[in-house]
N, CA, C and O of each residue as an XYZ file, in Angstrom:
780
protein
N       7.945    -29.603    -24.369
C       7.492    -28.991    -23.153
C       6.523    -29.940    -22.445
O       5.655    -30.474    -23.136
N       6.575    -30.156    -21.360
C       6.162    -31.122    -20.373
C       4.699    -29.978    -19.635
O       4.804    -28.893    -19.063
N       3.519    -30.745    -19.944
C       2.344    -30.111    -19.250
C       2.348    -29.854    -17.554
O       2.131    -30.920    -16.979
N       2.509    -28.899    -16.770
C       3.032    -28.699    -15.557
C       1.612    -28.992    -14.728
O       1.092    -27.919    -14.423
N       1.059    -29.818    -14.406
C      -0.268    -29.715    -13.416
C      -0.613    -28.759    -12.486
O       0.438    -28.226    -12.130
N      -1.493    -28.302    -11.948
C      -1.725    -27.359    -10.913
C      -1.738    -27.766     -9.469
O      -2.885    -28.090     -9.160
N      -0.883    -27.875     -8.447
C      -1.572    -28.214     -7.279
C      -2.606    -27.717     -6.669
O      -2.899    -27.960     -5.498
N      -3.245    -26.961     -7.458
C      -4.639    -25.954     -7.047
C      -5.452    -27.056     -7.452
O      -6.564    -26.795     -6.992
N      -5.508    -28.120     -8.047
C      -6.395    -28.309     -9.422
C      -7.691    -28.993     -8.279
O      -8.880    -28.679     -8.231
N      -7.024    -29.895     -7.536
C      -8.606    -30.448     -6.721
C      -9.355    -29.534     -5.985
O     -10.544    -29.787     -5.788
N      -8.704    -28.199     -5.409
C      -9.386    -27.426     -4.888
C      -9.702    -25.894     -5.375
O     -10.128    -24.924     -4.748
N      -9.245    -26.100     -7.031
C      -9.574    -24.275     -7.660
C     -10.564    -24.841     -8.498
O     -10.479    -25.725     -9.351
N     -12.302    -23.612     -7.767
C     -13.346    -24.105     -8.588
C     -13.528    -22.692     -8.750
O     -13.415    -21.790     -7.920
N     -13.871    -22.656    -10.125
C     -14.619    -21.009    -10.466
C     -15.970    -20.894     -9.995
O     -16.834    -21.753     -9.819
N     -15.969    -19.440     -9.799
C     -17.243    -19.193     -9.350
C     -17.575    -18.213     -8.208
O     -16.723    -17.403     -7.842
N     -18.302    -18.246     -7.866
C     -18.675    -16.971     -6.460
C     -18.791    -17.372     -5.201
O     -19.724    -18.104     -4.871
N     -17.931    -16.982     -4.392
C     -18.577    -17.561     -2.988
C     -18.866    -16.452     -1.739
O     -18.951    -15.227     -1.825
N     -18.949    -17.064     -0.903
C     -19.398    -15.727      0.061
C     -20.027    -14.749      0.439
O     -21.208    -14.907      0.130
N     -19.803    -13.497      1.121
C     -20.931    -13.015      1.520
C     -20.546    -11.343      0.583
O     -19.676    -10.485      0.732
N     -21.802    -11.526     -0.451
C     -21.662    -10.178     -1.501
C     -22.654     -9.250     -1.055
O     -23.071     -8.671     -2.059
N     -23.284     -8.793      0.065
C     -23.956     -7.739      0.762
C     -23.006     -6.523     -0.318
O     -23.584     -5.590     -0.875
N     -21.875     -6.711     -0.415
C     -21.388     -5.241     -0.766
C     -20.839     -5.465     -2.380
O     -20.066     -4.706     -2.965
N     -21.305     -6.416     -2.804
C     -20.977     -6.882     -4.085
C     -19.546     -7.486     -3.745
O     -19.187     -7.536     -2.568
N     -18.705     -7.959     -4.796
C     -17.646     -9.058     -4.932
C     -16.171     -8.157     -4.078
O     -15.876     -7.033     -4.484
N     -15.709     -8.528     -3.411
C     -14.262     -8.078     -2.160
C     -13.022     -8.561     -3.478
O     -12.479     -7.718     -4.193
N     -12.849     -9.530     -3.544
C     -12.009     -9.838     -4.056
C     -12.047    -10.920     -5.182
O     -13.007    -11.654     -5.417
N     -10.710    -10.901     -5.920
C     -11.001    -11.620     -7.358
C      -9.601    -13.260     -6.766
O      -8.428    -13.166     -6.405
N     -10.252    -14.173     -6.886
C      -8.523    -15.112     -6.750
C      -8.254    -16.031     -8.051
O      -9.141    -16.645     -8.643
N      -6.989    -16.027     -8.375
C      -6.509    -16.668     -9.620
C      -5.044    -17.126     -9.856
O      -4.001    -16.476     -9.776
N      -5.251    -18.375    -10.155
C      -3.880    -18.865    -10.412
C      -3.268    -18.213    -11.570
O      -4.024    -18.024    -12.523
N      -1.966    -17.804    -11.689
C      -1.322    -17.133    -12.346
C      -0.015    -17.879    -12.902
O       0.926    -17.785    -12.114
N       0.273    -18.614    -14.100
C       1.308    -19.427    -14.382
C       2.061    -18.877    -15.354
O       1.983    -18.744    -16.575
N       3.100    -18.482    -14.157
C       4.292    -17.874    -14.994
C       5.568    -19.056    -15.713
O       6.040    -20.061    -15.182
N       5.770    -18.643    -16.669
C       6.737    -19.610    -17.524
C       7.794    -20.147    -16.569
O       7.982    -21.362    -16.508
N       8.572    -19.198    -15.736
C       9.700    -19.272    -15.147
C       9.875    -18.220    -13.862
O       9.721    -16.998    -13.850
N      10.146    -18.875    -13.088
C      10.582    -18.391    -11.164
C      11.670    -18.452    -11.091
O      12.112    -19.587    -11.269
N      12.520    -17.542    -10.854
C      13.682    -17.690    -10.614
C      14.550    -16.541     -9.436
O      14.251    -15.347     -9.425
N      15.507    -17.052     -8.605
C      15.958    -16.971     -7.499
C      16.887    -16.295     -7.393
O      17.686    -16.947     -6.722
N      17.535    -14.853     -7.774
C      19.052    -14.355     -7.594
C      19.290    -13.877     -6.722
O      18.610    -13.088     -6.065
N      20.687    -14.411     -6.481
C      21.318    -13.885     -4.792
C      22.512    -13.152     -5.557
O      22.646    -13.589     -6.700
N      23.405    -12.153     -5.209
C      24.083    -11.340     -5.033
C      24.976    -11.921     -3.731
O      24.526    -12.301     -2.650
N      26.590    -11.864     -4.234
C      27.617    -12.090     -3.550
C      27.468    -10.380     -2.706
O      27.235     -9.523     -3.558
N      27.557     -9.822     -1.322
C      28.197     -8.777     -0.716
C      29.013     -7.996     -1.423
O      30.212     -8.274     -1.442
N      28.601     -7.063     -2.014
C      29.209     -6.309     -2.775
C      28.422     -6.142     -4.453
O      28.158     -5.141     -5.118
N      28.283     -7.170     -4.634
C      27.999     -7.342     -5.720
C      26.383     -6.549     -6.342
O      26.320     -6.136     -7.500
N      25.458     -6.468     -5.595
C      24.155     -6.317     -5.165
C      23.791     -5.313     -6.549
O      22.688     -5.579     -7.028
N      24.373     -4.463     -7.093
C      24.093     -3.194     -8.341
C      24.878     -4.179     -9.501
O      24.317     -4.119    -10.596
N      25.778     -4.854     -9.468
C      25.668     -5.386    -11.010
C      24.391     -6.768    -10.955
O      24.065     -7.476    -11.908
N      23.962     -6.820     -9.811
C      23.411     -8.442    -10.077
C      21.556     -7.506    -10.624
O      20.500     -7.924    -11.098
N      22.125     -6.028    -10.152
C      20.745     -5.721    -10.501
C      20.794     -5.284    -11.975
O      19.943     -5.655    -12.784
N      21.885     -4.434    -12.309
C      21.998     -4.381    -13.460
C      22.097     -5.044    -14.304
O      22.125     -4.609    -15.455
N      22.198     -6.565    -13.955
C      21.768     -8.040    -14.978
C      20.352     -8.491    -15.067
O      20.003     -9.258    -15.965
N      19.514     -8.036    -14.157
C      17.813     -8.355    -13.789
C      17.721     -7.520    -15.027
O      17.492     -8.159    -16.054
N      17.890     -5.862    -15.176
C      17.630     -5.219    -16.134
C      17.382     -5.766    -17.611
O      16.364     -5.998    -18.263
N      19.473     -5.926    -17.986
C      19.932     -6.270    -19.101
C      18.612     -7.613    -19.879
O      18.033     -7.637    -20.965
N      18.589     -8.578    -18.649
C      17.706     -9.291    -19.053
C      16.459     -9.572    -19.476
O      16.189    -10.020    -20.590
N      15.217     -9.168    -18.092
C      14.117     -8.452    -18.613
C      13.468     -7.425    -18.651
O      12.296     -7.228    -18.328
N      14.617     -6.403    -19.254
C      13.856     -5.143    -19.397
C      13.533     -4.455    -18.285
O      13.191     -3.324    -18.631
N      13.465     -4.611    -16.935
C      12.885     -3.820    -15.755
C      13.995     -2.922    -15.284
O      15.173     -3.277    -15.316
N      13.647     -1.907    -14.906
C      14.544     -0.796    -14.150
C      14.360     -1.034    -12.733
O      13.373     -0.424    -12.322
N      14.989     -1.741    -11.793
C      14.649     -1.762    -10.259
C      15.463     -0.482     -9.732
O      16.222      0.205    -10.416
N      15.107     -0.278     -8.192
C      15.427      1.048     -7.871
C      16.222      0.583     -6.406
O      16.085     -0.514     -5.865
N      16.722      1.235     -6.123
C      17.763      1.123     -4.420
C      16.570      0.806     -3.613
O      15.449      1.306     -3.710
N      17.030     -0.191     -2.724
C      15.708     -0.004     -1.916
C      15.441     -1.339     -1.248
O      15.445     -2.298     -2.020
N      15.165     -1.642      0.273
C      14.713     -2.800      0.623
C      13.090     -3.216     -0.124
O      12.181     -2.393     -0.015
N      12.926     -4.139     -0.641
C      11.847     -4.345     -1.694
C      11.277     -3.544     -2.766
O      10.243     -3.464     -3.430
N      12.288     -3.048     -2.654
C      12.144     -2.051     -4.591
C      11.372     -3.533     -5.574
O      11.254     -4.741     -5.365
N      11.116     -2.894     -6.316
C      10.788     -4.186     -7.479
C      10.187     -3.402     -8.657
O      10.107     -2.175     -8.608
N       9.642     -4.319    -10.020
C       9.239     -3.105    -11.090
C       8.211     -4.454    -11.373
O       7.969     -5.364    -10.579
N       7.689     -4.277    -12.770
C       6.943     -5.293    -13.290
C       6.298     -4.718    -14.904
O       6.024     -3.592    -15.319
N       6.246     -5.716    -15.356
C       6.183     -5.322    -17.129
C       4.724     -6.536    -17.292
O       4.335     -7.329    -16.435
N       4.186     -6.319    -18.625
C       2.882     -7.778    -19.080
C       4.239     -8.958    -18.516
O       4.312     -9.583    -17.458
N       4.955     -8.933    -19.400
C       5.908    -10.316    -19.639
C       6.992    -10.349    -18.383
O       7.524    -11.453    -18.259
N       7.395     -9.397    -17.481
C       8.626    -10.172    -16.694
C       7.686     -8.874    -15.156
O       6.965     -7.878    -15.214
N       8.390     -9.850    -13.831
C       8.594     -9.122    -12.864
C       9.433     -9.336    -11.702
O       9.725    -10.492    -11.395
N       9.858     -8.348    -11.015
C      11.141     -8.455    -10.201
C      11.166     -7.800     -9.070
O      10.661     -6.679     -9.010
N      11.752     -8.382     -7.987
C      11.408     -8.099     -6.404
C      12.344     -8.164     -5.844
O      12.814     -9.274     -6.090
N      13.284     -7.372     -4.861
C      14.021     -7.525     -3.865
C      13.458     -8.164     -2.401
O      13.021     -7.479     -1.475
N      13.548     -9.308     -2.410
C      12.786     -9.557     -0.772
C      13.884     -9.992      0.302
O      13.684    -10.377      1.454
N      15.140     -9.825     -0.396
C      16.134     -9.748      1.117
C      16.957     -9.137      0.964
O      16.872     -8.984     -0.254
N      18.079     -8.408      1.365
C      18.871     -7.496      1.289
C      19.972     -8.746     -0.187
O      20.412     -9.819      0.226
N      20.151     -8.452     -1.295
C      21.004     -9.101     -1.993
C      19.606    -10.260     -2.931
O      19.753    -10.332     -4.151
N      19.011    -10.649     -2.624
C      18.245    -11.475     -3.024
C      16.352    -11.274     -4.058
O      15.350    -10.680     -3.659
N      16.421    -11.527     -4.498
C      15.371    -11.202     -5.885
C      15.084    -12.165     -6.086
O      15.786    -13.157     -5.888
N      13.651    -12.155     -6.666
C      12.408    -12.697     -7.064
C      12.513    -12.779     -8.295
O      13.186    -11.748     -8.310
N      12.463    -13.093     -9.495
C      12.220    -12.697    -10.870
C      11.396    -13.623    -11.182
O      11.493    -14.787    -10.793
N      10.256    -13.048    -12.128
C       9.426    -14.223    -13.064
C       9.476    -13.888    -14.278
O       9.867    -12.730    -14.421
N       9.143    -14.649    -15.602
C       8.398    -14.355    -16.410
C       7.556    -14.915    -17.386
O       7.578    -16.143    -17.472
N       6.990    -14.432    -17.965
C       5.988    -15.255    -18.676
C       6.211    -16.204    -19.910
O       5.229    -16.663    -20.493
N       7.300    -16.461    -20.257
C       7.733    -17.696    -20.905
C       8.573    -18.591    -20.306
O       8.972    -18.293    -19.180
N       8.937    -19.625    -20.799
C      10.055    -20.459    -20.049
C      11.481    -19.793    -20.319
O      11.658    -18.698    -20.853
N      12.362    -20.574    -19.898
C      14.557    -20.713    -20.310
C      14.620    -18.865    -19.462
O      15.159    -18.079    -20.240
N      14.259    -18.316    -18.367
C      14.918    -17.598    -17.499
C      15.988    -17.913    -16.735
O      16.998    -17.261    -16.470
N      15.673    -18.890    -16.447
C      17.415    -19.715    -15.496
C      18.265    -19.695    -16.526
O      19.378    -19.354    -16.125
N      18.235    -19.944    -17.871
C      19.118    -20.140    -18.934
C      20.006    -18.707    -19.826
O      21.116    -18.531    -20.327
N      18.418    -17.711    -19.585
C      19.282    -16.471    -19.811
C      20.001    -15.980    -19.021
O      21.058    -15.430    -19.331
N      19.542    -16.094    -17.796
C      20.617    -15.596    -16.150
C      21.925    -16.395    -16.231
O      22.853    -15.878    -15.609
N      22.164    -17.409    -16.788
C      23.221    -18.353    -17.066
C      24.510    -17.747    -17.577
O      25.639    -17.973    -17.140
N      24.182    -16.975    -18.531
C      24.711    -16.722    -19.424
C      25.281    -15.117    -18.726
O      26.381    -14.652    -19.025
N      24.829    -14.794    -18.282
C      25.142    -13.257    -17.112
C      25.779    -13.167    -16.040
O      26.787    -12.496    -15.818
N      24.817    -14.300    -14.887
C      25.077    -14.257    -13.593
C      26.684    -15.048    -13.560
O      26.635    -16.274    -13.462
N      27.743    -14.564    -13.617
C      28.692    -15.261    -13.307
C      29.644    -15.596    -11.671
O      29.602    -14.812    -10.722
N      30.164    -16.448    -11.669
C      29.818    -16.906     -9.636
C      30.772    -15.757     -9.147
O      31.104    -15.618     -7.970
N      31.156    -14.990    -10.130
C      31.792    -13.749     -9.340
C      30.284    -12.776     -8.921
O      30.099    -12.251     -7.823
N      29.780    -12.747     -9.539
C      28.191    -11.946     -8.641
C      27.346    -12.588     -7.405
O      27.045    -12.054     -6.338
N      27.090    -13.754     -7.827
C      25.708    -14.537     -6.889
C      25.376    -15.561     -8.092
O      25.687    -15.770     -9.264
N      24.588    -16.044     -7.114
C      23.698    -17.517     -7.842
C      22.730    -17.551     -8.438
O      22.289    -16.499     -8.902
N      22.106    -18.681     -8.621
C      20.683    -18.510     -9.521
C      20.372    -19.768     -9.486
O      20.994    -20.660    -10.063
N      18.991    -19.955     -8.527
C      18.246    -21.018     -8.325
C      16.749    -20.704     -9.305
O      16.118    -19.649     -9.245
N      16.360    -21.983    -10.256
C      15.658    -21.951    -10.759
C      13.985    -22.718     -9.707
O      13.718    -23.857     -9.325
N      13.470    -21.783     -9.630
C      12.150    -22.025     -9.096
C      10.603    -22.752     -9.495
O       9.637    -23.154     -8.845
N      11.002    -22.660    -11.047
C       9.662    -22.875    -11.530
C       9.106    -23.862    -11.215
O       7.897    -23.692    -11.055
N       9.646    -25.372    -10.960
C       9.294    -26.340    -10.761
C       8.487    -26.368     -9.029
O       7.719    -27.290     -8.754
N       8.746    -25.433     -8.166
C       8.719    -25.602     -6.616
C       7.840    -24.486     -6.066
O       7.377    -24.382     -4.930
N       7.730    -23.808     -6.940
C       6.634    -22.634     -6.325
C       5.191    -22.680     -7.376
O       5.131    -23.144     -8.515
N       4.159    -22.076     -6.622
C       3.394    -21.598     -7.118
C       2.627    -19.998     -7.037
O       2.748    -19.500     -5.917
N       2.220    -19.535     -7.576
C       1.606    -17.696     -8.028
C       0.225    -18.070     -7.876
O      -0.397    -18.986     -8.413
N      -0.163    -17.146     -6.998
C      -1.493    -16.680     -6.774
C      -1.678    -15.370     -7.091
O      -0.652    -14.828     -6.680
N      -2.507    -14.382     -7.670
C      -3.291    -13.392     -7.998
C      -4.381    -13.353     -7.023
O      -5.144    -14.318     -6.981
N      -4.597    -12.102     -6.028
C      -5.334    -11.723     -5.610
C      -5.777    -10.121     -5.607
O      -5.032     -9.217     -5.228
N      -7.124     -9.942     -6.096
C      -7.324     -8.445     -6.771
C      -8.674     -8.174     -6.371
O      -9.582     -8.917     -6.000
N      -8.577     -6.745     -6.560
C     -10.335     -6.375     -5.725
C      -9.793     -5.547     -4.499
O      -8.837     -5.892     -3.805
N     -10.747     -4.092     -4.288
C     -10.649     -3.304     -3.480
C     -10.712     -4.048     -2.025
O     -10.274     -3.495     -1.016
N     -11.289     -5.334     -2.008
C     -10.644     -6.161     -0.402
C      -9.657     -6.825     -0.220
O      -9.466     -7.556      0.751
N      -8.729     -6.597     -1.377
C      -7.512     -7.693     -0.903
C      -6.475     -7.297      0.005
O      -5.915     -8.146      0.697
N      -6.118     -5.882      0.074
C      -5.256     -5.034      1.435
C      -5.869     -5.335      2.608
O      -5.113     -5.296      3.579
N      -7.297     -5.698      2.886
C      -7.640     -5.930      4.089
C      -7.763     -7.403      4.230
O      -7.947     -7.775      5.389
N      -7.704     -8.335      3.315
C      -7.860     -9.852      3.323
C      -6.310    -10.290      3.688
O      -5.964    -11.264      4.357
N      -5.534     -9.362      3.102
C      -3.845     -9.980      3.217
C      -3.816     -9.470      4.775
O      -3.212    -10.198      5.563
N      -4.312     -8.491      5.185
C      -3.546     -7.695      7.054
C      -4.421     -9.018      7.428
O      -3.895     -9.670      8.331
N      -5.439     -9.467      7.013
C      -6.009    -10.627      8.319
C      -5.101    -11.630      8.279
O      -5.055    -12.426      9.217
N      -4.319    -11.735      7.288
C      -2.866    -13.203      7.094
C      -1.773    -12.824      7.328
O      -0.850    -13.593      7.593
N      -1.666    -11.548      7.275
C       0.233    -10.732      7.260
C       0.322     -9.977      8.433
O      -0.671     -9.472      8.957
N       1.556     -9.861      8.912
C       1.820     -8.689     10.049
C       2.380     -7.966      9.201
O       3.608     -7.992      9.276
N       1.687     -6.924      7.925
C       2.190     -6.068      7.006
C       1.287     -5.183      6.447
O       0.179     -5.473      5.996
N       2.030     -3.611      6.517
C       0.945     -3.004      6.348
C       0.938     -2.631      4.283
O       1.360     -1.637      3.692
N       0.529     -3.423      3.934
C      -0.347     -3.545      2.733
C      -1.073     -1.890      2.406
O      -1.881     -2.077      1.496
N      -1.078     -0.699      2.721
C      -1.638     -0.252      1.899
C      -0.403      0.432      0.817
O       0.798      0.164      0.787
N      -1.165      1.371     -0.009
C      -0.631      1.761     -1.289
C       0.793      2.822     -1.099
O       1.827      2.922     -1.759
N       0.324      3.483      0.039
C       1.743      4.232      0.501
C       2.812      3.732      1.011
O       3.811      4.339      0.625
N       3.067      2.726      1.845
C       3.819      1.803      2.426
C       3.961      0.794      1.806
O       4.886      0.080      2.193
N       3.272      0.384      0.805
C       3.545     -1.081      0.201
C       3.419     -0.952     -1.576
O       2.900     -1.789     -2.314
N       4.035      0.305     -1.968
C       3.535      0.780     -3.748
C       3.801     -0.378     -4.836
O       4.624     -1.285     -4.703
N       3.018     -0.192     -5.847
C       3.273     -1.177     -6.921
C       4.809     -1.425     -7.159
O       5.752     -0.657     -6.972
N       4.786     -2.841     -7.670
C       6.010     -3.329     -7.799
C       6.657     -3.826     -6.553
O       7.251     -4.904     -6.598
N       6.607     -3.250     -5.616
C       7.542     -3.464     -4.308
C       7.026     -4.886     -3.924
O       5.979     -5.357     -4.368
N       7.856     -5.516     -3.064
C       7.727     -6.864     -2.803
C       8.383     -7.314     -1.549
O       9.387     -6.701     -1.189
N       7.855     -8.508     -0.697
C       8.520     -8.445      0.791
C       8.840    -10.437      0.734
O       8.655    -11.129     -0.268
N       9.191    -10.796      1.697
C       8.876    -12.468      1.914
C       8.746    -11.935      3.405
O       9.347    -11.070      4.042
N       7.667    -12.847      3.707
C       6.892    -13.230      4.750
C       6.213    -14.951      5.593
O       6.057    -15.854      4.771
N       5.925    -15.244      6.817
C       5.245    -16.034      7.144
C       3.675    -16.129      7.286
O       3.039    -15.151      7.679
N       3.075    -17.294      6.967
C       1.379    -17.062      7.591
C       1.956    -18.508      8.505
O       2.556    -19.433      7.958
N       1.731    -18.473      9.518
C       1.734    -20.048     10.093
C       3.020    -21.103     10.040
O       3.046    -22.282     10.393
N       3.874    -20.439      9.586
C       5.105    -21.149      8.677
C       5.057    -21.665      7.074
O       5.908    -22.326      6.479
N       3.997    -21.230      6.661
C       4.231    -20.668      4.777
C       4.953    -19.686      4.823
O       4.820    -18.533      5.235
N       5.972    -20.429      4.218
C       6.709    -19.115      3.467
C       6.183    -18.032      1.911
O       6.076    -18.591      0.819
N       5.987    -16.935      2.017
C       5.197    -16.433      1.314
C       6.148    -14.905      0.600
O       6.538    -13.850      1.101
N       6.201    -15.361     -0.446
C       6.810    -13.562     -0.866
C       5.383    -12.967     -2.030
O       4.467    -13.525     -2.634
N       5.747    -11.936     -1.914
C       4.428    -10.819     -2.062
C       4.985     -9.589     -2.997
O       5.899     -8.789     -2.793
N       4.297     -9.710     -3.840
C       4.440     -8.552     -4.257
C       3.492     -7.569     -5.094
O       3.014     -8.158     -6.064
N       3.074     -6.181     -4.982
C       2.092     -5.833     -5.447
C       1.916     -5.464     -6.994
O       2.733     -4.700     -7.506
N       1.006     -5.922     -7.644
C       1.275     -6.186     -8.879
C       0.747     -4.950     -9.465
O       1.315     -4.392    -10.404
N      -0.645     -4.387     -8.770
C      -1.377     -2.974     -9.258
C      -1.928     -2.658     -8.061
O      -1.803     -3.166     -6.946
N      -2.592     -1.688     -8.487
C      -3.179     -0.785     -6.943
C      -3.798     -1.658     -6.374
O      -3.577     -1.584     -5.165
N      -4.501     -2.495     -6.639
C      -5.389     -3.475     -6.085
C      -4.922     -4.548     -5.936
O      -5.542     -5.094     -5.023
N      -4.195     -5.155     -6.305
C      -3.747     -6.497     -6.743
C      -2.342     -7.023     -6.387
O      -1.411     -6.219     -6.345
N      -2.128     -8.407     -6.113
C      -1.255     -8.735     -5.053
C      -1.021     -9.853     -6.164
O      -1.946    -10.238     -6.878
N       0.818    -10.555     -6.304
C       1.246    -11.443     -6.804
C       1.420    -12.531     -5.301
O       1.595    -11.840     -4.297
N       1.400    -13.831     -5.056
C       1.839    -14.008     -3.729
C       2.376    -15.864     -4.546
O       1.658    -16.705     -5.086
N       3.707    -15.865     -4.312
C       4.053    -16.913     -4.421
C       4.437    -17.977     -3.110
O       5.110    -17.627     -2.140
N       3.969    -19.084     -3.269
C       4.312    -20.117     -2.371
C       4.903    -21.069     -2.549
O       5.003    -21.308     -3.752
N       5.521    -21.996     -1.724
C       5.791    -23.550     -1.960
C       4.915    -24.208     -2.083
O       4.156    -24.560     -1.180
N       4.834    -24.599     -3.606
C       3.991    -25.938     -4.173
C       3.427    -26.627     -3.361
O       2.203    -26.736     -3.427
N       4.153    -27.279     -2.376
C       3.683    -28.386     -1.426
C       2.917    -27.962     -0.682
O       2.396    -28.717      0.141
N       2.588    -26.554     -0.737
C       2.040    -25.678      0.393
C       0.697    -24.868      0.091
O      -0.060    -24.323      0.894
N       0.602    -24.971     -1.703
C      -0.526    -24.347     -2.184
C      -1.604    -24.450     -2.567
O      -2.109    -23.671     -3.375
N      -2.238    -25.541     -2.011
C      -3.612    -26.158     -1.717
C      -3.895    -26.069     -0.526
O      -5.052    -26.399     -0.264
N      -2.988    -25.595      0.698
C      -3.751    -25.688      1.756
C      -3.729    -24.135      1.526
O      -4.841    -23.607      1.528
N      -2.594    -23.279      1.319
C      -2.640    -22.016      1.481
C      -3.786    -21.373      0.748
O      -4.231    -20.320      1.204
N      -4.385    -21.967     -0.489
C      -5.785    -21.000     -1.476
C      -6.465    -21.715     -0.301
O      -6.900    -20.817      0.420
N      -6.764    -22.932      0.239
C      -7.785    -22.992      0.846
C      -8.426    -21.707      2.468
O      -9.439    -21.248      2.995
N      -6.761    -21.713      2.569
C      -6.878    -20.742      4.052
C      -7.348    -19.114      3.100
O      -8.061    -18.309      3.697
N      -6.984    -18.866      1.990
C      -7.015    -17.391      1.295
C      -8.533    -17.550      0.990
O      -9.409    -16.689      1.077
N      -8.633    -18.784      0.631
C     -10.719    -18.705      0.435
C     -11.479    -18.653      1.914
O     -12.694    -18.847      1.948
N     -10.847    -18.427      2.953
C     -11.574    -18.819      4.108
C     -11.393    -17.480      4.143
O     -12.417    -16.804      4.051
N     -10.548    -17.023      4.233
C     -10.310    -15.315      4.944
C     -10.968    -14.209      3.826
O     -11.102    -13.009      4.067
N     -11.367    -14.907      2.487
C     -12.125    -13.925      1.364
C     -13.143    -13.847      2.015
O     -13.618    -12.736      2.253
N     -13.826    -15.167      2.536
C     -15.511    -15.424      2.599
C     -16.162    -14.151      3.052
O     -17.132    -13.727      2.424
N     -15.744    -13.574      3.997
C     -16.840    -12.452      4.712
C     -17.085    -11.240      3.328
O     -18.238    -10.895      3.068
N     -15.983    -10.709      2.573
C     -15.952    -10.018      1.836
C     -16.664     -9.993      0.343
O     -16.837     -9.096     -0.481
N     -17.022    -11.512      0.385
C     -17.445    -12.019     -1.172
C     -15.991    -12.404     -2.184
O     -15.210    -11.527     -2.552
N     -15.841    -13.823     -2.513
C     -14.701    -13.587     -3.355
C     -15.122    -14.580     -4.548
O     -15.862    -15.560     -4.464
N     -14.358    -13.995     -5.856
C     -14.530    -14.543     -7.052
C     -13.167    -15.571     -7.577
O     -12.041    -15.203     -7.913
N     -13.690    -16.865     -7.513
C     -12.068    -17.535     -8.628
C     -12.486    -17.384     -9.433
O     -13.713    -17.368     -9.532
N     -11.778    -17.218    -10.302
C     -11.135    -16.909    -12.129
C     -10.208    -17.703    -12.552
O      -9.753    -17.572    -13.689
């Protein structure tokens, strides 16, 4: 196994910043999942490619534009009509989907190498994400598990809520040192903590 570096690494410092008048807004943390991976669904196909997300890690997803579920070890997101998110917390996910996804369903692009996971948590992060998203983020409209892809600026960004408080938000690598830097700018008023 090959040590994966962080593109966070010159700019993720622990510690406290900002303005804590109301004590700490939000928590931010890199989150390194073993394996990212990409399934598309051929037209038609869309309920067995989900019923292979299952077979594989364990999650029950539900009908639904951004249905999604999430377990400690795996999680899974619809963010386009046919198309899913999956992570999980060890490596060889592209390798078990291999063995399932056959090109009579859809494809399977392995991600791990090209994205990166951010964790953002704390009763201010629904209002830290509406200052970056045209999305309404709260708990009724946006429930655990569920998941969207989105723009800030032209980052491409998919989202998904991990707990009541707490937000998964993956990006393009190439993109995720400027993007924590813009997510630490928009914490500041609230008080935010890296971890």
């Amino acid at each position: 196994m090959v040590e994966q570096l962080s593109p966070l690494e010159p700019v993720f410092r622990p510690g406290s910043y900002g303005n804590f008048v109301d004590g700490v807004g939000v928590t931010l943390s890199e989150i390194a999942p073993g394996s990212i991976v990409q399934l598309a669904a051929w037209p038609g196909e869309e309920k067995k490619l989900m019923a292979t997300i299952g077979s594989v890690t364990g999650l029950k997803l539900a009908d639904g534009a951004g249905a999604g579920a999430s377990s400690e070890r795996c999680s899974a997101f619809g963010f386009a009509p046919g198309k899913f998110l999956v992570s999980d917390a060890s490596e060889g996910l592209a390798t078990a989907f291999a063995g399932k996804v056959t090109a009579a369903i859809g494809t399977i692009t392995d991600l791990s190498h090209g994205r990166t996971a951010i964790r953002i948590g704390g009763p201010k992060s629904e209002w830290v994400l509406a200052k970056l998203f045209a999305v309404d983020f709260s708990l009724t409209a946006f429930p655990v598990g569920s998941g969207i892809s989105t723009t800030h600026h032209d980052v491409f960004t998919q989202i998904q809520r991990s707990g009541p408080d707490s937000f998964d938000l993956y990006v393009f690598r190439s993109f995720a040192r400027s993007f924590w830097k813009m997510l630490c700018h928009a914490s500041d008023e609230v008080g935010y903590e890296v971890r």
